[in-house]
C-alpha positions in Angstrom: 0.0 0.0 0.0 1.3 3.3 -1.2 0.9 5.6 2.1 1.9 9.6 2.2 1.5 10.8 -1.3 -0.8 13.0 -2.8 -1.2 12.8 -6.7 -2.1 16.2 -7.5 -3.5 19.3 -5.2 -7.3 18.1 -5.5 -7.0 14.3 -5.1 -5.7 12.7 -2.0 -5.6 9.2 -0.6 -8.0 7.6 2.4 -8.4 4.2 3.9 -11.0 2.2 4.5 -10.7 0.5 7.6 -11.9 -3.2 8.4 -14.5 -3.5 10.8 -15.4 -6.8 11.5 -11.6 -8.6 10.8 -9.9 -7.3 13.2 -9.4 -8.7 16.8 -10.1 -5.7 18.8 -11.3 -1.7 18.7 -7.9 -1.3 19.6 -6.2 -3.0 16.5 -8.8 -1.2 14.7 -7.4 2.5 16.3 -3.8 1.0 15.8 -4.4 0.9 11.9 -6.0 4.5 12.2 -3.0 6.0 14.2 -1.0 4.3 11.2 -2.9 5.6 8.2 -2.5 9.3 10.5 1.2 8.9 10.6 1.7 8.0 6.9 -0.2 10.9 5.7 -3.8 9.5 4.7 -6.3 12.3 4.4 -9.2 10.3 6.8 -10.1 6.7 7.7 -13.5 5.9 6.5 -15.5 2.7 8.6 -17.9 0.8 7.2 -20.5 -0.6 8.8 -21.9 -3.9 7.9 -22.3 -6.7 10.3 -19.3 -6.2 13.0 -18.6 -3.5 15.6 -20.4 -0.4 14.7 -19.3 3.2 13.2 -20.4 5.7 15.7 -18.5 3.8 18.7 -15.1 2.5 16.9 -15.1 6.2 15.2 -14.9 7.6 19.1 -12.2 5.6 19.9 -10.3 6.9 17.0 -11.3 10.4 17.3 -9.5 10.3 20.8 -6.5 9.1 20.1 -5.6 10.9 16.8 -5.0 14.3 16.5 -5.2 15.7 12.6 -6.6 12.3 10.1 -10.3 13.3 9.0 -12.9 10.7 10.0 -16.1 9.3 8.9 -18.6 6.3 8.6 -18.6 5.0 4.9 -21.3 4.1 5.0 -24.0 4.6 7.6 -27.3 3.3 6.2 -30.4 5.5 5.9 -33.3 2.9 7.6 -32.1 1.5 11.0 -31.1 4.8 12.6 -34.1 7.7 12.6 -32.2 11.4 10.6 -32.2 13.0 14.0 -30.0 10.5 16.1 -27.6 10.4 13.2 -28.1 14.2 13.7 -26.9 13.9 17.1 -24.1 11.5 16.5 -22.4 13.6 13.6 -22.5 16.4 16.0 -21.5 14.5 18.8 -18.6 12.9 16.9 -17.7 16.4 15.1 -17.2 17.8 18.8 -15.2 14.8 20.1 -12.7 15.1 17.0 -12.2 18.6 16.9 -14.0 19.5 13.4 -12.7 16.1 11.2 -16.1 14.6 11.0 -17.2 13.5 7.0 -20.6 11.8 7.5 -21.2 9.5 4.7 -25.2 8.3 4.4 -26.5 6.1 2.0 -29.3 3.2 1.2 -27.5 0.0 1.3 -29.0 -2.7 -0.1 -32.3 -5.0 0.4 -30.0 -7.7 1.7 -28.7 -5.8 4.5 -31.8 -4.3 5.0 -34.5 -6.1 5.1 -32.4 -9.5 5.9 -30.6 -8.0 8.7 -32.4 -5.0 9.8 -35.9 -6.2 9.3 -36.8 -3.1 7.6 -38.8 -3.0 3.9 -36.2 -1.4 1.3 -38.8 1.0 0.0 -38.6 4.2 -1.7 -34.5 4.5 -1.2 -33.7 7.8 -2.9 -36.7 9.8 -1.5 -35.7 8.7 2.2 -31.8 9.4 1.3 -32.9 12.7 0.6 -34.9 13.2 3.4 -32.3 12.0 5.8 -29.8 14.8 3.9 -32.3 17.5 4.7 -32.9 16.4 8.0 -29.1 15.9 9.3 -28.5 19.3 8.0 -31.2 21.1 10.2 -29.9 19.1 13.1 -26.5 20.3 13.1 -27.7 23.7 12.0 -29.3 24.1 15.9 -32.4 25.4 14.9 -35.8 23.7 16.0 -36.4 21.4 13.2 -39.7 21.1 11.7 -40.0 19.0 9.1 -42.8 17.6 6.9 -41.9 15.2 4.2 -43.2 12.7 2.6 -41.5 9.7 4.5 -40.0 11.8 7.6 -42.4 14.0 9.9 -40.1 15.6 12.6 -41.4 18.4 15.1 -39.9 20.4 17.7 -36.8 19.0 17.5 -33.7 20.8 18.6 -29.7 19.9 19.8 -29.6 20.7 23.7 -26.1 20.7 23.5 -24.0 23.4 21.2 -24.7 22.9 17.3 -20.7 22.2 15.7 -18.7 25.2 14.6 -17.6 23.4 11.9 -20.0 22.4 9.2 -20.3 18.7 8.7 -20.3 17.8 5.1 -22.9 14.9 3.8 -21.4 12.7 1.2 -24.3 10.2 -0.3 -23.3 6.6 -1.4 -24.9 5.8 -4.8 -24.1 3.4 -7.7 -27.0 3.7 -10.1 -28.0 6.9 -12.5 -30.6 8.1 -10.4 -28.5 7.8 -6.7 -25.8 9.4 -8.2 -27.4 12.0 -9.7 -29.5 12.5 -6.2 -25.7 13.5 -4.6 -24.9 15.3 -7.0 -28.2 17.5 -6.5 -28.5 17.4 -2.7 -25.7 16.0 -1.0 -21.6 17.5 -0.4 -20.2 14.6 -2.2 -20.3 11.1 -3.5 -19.0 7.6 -2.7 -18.8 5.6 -5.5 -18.0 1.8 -5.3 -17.6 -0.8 -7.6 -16.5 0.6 -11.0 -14.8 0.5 -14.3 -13.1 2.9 -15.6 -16.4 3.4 -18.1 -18.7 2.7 -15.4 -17.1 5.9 -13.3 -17.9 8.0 -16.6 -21.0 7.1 -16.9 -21.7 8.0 -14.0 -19.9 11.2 -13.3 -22.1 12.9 -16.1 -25.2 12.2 -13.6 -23.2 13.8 -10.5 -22.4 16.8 -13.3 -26.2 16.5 -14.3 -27.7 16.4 -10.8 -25.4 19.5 -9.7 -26.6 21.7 -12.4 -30.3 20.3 -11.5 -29.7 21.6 -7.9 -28.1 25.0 -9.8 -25.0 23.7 -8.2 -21.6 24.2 -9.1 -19.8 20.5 -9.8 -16.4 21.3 -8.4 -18.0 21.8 -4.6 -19.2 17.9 -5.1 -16.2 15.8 -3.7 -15.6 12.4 -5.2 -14.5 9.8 -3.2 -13.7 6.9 -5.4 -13.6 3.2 -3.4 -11.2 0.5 -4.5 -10.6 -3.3 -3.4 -7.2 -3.9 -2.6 -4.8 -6.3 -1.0 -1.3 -6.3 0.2 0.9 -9.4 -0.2 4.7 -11.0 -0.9 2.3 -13.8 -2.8 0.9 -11.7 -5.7 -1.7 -14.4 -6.1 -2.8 -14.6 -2.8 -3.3 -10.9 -3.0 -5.1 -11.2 -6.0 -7.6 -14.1 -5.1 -8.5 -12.4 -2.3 -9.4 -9.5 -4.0 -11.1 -11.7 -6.3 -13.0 -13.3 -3.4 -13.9 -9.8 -2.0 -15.7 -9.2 -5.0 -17.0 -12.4 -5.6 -18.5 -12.3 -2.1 -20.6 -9.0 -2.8 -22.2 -10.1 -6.1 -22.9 -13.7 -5.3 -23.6 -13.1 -1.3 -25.8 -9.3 -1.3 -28.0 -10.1 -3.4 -29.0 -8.5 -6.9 -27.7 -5.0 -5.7 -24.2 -5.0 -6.7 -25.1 -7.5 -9.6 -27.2 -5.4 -11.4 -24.5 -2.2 -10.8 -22.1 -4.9 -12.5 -24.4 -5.4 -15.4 -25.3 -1.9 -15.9 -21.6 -1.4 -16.7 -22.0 -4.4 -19.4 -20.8 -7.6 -16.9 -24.2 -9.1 -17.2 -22.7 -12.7 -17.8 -20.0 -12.6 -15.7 -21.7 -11.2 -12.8 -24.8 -14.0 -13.1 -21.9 -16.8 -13.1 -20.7 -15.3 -9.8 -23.9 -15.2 -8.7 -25.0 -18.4 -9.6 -21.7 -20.7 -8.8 -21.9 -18.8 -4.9 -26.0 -19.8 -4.6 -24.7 -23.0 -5.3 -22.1 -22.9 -2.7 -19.6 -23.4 -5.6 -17.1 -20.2 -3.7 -14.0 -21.1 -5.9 -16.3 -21.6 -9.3 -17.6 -17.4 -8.3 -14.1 -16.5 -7.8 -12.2 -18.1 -10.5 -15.3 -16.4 -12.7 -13.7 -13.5 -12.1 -10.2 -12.7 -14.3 -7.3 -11.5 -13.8 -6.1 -9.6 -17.3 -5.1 -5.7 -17.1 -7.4 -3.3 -19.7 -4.6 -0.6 -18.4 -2.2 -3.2 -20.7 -4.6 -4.0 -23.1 -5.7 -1.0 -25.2 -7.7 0.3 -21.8 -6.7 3.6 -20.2 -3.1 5.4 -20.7 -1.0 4.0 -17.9 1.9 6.1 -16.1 4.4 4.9 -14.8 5.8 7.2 -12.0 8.0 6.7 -8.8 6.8 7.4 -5.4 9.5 9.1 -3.3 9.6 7.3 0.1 13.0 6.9 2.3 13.5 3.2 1.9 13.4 2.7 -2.1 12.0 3.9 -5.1 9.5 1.7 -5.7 7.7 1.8 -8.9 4.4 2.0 -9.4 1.4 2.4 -11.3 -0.8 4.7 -12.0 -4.4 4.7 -14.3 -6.4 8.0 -14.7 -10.0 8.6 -15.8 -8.5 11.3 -17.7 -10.6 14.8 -17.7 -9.1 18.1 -18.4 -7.7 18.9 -15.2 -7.2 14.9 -14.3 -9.4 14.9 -10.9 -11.2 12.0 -10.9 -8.8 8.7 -10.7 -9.1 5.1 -10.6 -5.5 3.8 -9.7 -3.7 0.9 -10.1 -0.7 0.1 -7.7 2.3 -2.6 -8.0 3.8 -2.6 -4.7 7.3 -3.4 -3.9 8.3 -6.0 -1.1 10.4 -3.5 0.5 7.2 -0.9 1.2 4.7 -4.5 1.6 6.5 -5.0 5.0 6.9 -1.5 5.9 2.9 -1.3 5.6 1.5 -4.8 6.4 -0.3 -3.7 9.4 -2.0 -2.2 7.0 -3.8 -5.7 6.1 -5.3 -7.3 3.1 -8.7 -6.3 2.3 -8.2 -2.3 3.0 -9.6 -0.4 0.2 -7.8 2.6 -1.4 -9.3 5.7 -2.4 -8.8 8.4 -4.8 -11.1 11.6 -3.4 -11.1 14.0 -6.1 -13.6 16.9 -7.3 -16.0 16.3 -10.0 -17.4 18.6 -12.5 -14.9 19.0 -15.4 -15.7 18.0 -18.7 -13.7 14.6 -19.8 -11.1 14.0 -22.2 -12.3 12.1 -25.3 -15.9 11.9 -24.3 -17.4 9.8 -26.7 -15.3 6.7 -25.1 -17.8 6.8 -22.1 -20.5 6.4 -24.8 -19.8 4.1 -27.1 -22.0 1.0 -27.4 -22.6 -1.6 -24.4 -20.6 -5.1 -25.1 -20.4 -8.2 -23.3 -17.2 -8.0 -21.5 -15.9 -10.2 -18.9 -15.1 -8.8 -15.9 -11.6 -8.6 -14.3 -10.0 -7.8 -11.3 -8.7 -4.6 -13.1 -11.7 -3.9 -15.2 -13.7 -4.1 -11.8 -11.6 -1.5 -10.1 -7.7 -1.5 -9.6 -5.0 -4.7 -9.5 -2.6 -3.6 -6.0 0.2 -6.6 -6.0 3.7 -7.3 -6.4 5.6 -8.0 -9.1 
């Protein structure tokens, strides 16, 4: 894992951290405190089945002194918009103004499967929640009427932050994307390709300009899959598994995003080998070729300057004319995979940039859906040794 550098002046790298692999909160801090001392912008935590954000975020708001923090993400139907209210203010004061909140639907697995709640009417409650959460931490009596949320009378007892909170909104289809770029501070996109992110970047652009926004003041923050390794094809398989798990395991969420982006087949093998309880058939579904090294996306080789070596690596723009949104690709040396193994396997890089410039050779995020098989690479970036 490439720690301490910053690509350009608008794009900068976070971490997110495991939440449910770890042994303890404390290992979970330990990684923070490393990601702080190596020059990460924030940690993000997601919250899935394991220790939850609010708490674990605390512990690392105590006991760091300048990395951002935020929950990546926390889901819109099993808190109500005012207690998330209260905890984003309530975090925001414990670490000093480094709170990014990041809200979104989920999924009807997670939903409805583990929170018992009917995955209805997704975008109008994300929206909602953004409206909400911003009245809170404004410290005015909220009164709010609509059409899923009625909330009267409400008001923070306690100081509202100094510091505004930024809302970033989680979103992988046309319409969720487009809804952050209307309402929300930024975006978290996840599962990729480098056509899928221009697709969808022109619905952030298009819901900005909806919202008679300007697209530069929606942050970006771009969510890869990576693993760290000496064994390149350990690292890769369990990137591959990583993968494998969401499509086959979450049900038709992520496969759908998958298809949308013209992995229809692929993503119905993975599906259909892990219902079957075929794991390795799902993973081995999924391949292992380079587009960056196969007529894909210009590939630049640069060298990052840390103290022990200069270790090459590699890096793969979604080009645009000021180069701001990035999906990366990353060959790590052995040298700087033992510096950073506490890092772990599994963390998953990002590349925050700003969004709202018009992109290099256009048409190419246009051109005609084909059936393409989905790869490690394709899906988002390859981080392994050579």
């Amino acid at each position: 894992m490439v720690a301490g550098s910053v690509v350009s002046s608008m794009t900068a790298r976070t971490i997110h951290l495991p939440v449910a692999a770890r042994p303890s909160i404390g290992d979970i801090v330990s990684l923070a405190q490393q990601a702080e001392e190596r020059g990460y912008r924030r940690v993000w935590l997601p919250e899935t089945w394991g220790r939850d954000a609010a708490t674990v975020l605390s512990a690392i708001a105590e006991r760091t002194d300048d990395i951002g923090i935020g929950p990546s993400i926390l889901n819109v139907y099993s808190r109500s918009p005012a207690l998330v209210g209260q905890t984003a203010a309530s975090l925001q004061e414990l670490s000093d103004g480094r709170l990014r909140l990041g809200i979104g639907p989920s999924g009807p697995a997670v939903i409805e499967g583990w929170h018992g709640q009917s995955f209805e009417r997704p975008l109008r409650r994300t929206r909602e929640y953004v409206d909400i959460v911003r009245e809170v931490l404004s410290g005015e009596t909220v009164n709010y009427a609509g059409d899923i949320f009625t909330v009267g009378g409400f008001r923070l007892r306690s100081d509202p932050p100094e510091e505004t909170v930024p809302i970033d909104a989680a979103g992988m289809g046309p319409k969720s994307v487009e809804l952050a770029g209307r309402f929300a501070d930024g975006w978290h996109a996840l599962m990729l390709t480098p056509d899928g992110i221009r697709d969808r970047l022109e619905d952030l652009r298009r819901g900005a300009e909806m919202g008679d926004r300007d697209p530069d003041d929606v942050r970006v923050t771009l969510s890869m899959t990576c693993a760290v390794s000496e064994d390149g094809e350990r690292a890769r398989r369990l990137a591959r598994q990583h993968l494998a798990f969401y499509v086959g395991a979450m049900g038709t969420f992520y496969r759908e995003a998958l298809s949308r982006q013209g992995y229809d087949e692929t993503a119905e093998e993975v599906a259909t080998a892990w219902g079957n309880g075929d794991q390795d058939g799902a993973i081995a579904a999924i391949g292992d070729a380079s587009p960056y090294r196969s007529g894909g996306l210009p590939t630049e080789r640069f060298y990052h300057g840390a103290e022990d070596s200069r270790v090459p690596h590699e890096q793969s723009h979604v080009r645009t004319v000021r180069g701001q949104e990035r999906q990366m690709a990353l060959a790590v040396g052995p040298r700087q995979q033992q510096r950073r193994r506490g890092l772990g396997a599994g963390l998953r890089l990002e590349a925050e940039g700003r969004a709202g410039h018009r992109e290099r050779e256009s048409q190419r995020g246009r051109r005609g859906r084909r059936r393409r098989r989905l790869t490690l690479a394709s899906h988002a970036a390859r981080l392994a040794p050579k």
